[in-house]
C-alpha positions as CSV (number, residue, x, y, z in Angstrom):
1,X,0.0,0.0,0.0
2,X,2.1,3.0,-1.3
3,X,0.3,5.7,1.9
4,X,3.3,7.5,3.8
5,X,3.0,7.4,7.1
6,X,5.4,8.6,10.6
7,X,5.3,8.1,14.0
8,X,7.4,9.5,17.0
9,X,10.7,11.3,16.5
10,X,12.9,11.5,13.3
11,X,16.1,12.9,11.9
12,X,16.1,15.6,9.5
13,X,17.7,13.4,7.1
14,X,18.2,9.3,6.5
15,X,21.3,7.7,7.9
16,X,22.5,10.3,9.8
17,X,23.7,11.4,13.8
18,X,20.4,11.0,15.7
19,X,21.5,11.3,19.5
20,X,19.4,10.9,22.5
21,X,19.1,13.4,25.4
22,X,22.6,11.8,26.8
23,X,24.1,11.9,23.9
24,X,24.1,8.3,23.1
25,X,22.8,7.2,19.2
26,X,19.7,6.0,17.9
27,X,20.0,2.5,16.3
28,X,18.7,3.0,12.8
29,X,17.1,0.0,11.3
30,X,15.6,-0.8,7.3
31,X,12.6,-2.4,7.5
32,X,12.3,-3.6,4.0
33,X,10.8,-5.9,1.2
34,X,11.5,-7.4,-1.9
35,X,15.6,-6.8,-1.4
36,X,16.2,-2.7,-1.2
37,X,13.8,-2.8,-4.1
38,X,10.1,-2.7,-2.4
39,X,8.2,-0.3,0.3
40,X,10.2,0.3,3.4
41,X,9.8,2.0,6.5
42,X,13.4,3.4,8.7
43,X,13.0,2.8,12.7
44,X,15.1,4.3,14.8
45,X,15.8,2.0,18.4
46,X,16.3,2.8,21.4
47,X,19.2,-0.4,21.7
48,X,20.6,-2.3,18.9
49,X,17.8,-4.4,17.5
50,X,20.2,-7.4,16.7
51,X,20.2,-8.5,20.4
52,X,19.7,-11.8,21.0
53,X,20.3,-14.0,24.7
54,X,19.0,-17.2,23.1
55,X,17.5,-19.3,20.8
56,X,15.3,-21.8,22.2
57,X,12.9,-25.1,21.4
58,X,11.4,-24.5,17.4
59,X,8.1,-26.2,16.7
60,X,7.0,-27.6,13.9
61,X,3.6,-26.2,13.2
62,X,3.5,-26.4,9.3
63,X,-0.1,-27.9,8.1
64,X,-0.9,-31.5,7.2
65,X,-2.9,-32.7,4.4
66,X,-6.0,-34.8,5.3
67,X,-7.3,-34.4,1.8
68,X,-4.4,-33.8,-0.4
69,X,-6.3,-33.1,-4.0
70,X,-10.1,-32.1,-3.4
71,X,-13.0,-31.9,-6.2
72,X,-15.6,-31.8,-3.3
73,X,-17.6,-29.2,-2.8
74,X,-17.5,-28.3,1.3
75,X,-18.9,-26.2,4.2
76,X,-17.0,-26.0,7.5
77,X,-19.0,-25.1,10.5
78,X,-16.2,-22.3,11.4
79,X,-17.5,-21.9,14.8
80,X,-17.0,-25.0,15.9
81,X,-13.1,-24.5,16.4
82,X,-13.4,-24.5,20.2
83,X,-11.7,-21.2,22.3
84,X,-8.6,-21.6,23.7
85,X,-7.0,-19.3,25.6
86,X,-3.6,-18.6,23.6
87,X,-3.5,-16.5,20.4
88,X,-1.1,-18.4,18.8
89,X,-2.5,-21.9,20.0
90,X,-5.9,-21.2,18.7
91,X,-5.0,-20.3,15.3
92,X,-6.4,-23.5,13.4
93,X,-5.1,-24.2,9.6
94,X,-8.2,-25.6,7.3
95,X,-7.3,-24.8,4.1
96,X,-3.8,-24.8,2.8
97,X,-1.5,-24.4,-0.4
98,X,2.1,-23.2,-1.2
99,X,0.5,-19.8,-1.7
100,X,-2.1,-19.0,1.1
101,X,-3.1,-20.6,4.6
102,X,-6.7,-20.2,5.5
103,X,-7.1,-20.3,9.1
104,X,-10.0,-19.6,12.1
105,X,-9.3,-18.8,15.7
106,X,-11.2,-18.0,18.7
107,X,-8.7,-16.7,21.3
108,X,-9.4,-15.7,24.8
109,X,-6.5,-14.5,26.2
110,X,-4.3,-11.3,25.1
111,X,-0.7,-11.8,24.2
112,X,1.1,-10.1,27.6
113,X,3.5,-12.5,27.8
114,X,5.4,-13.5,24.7
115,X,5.9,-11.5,21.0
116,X,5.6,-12.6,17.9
117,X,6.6,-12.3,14.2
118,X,5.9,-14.2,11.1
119,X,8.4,-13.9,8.8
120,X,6.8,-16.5,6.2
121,X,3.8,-14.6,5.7
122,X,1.9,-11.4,5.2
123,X,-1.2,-11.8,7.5
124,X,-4.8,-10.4,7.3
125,X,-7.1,-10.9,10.3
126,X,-10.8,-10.4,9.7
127,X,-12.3,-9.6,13.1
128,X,-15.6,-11.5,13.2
129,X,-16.3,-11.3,16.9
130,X,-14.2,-9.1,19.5
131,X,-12.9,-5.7,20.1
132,X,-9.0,-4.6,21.3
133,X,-6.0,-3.0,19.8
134,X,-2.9,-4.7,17.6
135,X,-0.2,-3.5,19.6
136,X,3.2,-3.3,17.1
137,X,6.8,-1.6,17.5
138,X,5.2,0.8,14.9
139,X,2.3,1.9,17.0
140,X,-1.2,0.5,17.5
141,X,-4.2,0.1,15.9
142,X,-7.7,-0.2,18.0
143,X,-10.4,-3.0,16.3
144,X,-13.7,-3.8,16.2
145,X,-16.0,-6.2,14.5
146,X,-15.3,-6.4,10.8
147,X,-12.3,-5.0,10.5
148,X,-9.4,-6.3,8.5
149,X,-6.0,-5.9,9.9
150,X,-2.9,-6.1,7.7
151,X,0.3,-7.2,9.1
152,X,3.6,-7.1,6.8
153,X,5.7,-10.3,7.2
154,X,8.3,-9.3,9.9
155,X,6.4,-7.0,11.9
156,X,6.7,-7.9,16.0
157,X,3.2,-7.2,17.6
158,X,1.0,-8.3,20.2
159,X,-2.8,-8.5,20.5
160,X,-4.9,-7.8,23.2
161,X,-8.4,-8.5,23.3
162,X,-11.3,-6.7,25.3
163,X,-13.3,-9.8,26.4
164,X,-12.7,-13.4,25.7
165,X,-15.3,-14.0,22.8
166,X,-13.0,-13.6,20.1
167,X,-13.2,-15.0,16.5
168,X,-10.8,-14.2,13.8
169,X,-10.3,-15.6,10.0
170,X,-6.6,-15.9,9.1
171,X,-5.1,-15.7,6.0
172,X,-1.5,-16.3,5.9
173,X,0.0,-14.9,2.5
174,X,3.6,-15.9,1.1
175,X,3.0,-13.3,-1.1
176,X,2.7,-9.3,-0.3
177,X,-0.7,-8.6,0.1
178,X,-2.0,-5.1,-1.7
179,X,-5.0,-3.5,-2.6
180,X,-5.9,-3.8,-6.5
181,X,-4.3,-2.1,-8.5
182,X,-6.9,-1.6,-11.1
183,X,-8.0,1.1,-8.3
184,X,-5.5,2.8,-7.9
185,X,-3.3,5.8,-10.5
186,X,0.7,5.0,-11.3
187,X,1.5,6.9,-8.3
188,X,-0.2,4.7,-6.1
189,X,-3.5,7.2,-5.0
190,X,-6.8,5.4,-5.0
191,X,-8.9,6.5,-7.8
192,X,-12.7,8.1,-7.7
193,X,-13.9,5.1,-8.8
194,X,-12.5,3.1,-6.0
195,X,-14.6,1.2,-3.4
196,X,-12.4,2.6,-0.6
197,X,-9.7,5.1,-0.3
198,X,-7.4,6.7,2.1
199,X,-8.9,7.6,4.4
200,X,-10.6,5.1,5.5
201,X,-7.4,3.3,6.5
202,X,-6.2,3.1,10.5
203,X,-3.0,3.8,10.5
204,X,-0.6,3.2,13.7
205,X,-0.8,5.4,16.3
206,X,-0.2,6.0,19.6
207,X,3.7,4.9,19.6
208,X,5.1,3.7,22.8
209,X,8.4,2.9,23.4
210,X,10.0,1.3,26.0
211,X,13.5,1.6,27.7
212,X,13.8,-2.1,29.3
213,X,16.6,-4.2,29.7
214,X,16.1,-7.9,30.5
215,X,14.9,-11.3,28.7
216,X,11.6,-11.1,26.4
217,X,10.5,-13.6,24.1
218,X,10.4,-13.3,21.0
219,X,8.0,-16.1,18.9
220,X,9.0,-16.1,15.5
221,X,7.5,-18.4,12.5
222,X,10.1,-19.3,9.8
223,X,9.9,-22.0,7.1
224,X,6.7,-23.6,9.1
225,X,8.4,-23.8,12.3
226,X,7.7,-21.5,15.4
227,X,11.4,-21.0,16.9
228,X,11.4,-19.2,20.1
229,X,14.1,-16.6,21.2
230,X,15.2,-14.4,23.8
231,X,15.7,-10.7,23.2
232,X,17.9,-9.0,25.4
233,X,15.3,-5.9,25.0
234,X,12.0,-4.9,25.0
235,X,11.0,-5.0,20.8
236,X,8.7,-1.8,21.2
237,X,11.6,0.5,21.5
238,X,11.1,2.7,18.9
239,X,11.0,6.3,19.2
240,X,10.2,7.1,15.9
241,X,9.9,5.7,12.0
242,X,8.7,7.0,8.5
243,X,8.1,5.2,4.7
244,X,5.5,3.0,3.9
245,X,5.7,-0.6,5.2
246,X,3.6,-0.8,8.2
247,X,0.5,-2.5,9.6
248,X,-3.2,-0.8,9.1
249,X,-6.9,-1.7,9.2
250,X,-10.0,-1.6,7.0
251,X,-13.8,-2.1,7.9
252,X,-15.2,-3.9,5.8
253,X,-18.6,-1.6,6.6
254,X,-16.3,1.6,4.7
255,X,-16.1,-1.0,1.9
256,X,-19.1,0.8,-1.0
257,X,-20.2,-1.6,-3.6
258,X,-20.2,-1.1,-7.0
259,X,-23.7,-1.9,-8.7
260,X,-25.5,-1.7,-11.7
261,X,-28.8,-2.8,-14.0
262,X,-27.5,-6.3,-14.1
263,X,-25.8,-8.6,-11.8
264,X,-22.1,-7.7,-11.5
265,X,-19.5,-9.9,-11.4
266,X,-16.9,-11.2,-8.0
267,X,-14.7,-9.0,-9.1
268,X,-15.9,-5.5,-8.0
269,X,-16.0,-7.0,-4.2
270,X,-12.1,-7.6,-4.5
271,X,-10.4,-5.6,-1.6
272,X,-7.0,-7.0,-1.7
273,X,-4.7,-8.5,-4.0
274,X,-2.2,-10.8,-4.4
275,X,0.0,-12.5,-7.2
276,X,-1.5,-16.0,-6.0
277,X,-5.1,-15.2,-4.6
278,X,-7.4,-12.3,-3.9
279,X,-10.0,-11.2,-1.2
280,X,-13.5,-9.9,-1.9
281,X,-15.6,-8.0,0.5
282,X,-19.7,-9.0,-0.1
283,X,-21.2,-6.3,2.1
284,X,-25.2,-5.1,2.0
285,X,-25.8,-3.3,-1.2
286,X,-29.0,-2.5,-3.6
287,X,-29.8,-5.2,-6.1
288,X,-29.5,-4.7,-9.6
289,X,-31.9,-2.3,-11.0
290,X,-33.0,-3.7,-15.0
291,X,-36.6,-4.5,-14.7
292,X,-35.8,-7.9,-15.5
293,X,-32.4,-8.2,-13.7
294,X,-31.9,-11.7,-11.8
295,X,-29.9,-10.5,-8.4
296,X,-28.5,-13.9,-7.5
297,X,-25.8,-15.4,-8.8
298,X,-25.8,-16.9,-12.5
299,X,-24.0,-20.5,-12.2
300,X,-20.4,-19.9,-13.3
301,X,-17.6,-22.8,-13.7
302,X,-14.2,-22.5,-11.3
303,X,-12.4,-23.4,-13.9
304,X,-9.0,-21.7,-12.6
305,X,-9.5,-20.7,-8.6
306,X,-10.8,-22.4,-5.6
307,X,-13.5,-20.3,-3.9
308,X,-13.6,-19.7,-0.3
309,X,-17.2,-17.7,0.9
310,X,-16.4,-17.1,5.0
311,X,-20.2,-16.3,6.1
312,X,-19.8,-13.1,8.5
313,X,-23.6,-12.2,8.7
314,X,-26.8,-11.4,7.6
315,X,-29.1,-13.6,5.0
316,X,-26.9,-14.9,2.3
317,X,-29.6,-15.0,-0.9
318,X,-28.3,-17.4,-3.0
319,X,-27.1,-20.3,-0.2
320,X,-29.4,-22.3,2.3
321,X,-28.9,-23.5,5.4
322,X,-25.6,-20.7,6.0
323,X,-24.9,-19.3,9.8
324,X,-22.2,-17.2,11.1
325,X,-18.8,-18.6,10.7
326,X,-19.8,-21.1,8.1
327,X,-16.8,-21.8,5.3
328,X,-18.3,-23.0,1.6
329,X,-15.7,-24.5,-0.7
330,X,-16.2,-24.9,-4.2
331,X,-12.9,-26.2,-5.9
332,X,-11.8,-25.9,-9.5
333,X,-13.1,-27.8,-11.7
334,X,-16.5,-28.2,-11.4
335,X,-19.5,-25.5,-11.5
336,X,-21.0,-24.5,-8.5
337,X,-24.0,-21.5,-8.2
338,X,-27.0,-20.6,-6.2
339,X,-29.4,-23.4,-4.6
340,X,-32.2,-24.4,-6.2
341,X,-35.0,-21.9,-5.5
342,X,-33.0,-19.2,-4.5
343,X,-32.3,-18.2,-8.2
344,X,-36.0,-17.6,-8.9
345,X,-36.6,-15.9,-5.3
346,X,-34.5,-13.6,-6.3
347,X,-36.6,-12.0,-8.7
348,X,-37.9,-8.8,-7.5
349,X,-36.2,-8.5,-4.2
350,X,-34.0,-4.7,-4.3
351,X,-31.4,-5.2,-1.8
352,X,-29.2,-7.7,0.5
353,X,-27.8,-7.3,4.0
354,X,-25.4,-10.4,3.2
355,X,-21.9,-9.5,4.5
356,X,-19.3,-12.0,3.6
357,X,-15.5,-12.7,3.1
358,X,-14.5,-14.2,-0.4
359,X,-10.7,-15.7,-0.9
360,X,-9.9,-16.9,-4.6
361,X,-7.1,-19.1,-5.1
362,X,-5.4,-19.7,-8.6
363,X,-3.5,-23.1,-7.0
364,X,-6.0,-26.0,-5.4
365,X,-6.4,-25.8,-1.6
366,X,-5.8,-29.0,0.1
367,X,-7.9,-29.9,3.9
368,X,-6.9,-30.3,7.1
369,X,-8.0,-32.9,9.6
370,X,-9.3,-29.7,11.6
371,X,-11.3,-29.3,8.3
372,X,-12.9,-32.7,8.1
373,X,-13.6,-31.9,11.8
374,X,-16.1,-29.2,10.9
375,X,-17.6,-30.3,7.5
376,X,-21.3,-31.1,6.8
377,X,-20.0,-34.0,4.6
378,X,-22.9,-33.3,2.5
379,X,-22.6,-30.0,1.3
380,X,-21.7,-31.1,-2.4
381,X,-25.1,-32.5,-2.6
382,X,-27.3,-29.1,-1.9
383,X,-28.1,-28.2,-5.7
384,X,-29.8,-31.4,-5.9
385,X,-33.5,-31.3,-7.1
């Protein structure tokens, strides 16, 4: 997301004598992407950020196939991943390829007593159910229902959460997640015609930055393993940054559809893109307004992406039998649309509160035994007559 952003206390100029009130330097660090080639932000420490006591026990916590090449059609009963207290612990994998991880999580505890970084992948947490603040060594960012958080591979944070009903969608990118570029001009601004802009970003604020000495651990997920270190200080020591590689939020509610006389296609939900997948936002909208427009869904083949529909709320019009938290999976290679009936109830009807969370993948996903935990096992069989 090319949006500059600063926080705290700067030098005048890049790579040059910042001192502290005792005349002691700053520790400048790059934090970059893609080489020296992508966005970047410059931090500026309060103690060398290369300090580490020890590295401890890694884990192994890379995701198993179950179901390793998948032409069923699915739905996971999402809320039926049970709480557990731990962030990290109750981050479930149920859909997986070299590309994307597609995760749920119901945490009830904040993070107070570890960090943690995931240098594999860019992250997006959609908050279904919850309220708090993403606490990061580039400031914080409050959150409420339906909000998207995005959180650049590398970045330390912490969560904390409100209460304990919590329930998150993951998605775990290995590649930079941005938002389409088809909305935005060659400099990087968000065009009139986009669905969003700017503004309706939350950007980090409220920096703190702490002066402590002492042991804090550090979780950090490489190459599918969670290895755990020791810093020698406390990671939120920054006392200032600027550039444009940083965490920020978007409600999905500041998401405006795009409509028209006839029914519009997935694409003009897409919020963010990737090289490997995108994410569409289906939020309540006017129906199309041809007097003899359809509004659901024509039936349209998955001939190149796996479809993932994450059911946030409201009456979904072209799906029976859908709750909150509900996953649908319609793989490549075979057609899927709406349920019988729904097509022809459609007719007439001039709006929809749907509000739902679409992830397209261009490579197959493959299941999880936590995913065959929480199918139907008959989902594939709905559009029968």
């Amino acid at each position: 997301m090319p949006l500059y952003h600063k926080q705290g206390k700067i030098p005048q100029k890049r790579h040059t004598i910042f001192k502290k009130p005792d005349g002691t330097l700053h520790y400048e660090q790059l934090f970059g992407t893609i080489g020296f080639d992508g966005m970047s932000s410059l931090m500026y420490h309060l103690h060398r950020p290369t300090q580490i006591k020890e590295v401890g026990a890694s884990i192994d916590i890379s995701p198993k196939a179950a179901v390793e090449h998948n032409i069923k059609s699915r739905l996971l009963k999402g809320f039926q991943v049970q709480p557990v207290d731990d962030y990290l612990e109750s981050r479930v994998t149920v859909l997986f390829n070299n590309d994307v991880h597609v995760g749920l999580a119901a945490p009830k505890k904040s993070m107070t007593t570890y960090f943690y970084k995931n240098t594999d992948a860019d992250e997006l947490l959609f908050i279904h159910k919850g309220t708090g603040t993403l606490k990061t060594m580039l400031g914080e960012i409050p959150f409420d229902y339906g909000d998207y958080l995005v959180i650049p591979r590398g970045m330390i944070y912490q969560i904390h959460f409100d209460t304990e009903e919590n329930r998150l969608l993951v998605t775990e990118s290995y590649h930079p997640i941005y938002t389409p570029k088809r909305y935005r001009n060659y400099f990087g601004q968000h065009l009139e015609h986009s669905p969003f802009c700017e503004r309706d970003f939350k950007l980090p604020e409220n920096l703190q930055s702490y002066d402590e000495k002492g042991e804090f651990l550090m979780k950090v997920k490489k190459q599918g393993q969670l290895h755990h270190l020791t810093y020698a200080t406390h990671p939120f020591d920054v006392v200032g940054w600027d550039g444009y590689n940083f965490p920020y939020g978007f409600s999905i509610h500041n998401f405006e559809p795009i409509t028209g006389r006839v029914h519009q296609p997935p694409p003009v939900h897409q919020t963010f893109e990737t090289s490997a997948f995108v994410v569409c936002s289906f939020v309540p909208r006017m129906y199309d307004y041809h007097p003899q427009s359809i509004p659901a869904p024509y039936n349209h083949s998955n001939i190149d992406s796996d479809e993932v529909l994450y059911y946030v709320d409201g009456d979904f019009m072209s799906r029976k039998s859908i709750d909150q938290g509900y996953i649908s999976l319609h793989p490549a290679g075979i057609p899927h649309g709406p349920h019988p009936g729904t097509y022809e109830a459609s007719i007439g009807k001039t709006k929809t509160e749907e509000l739902a969370v679409m992830i397209d993948t261009f490579k197959p996903l493959k299941l999880t035994q936590a995913a065959l935990d929480i199918d139907d096992g008959k989902y594939y069989k709905s559009w029968m007559e």
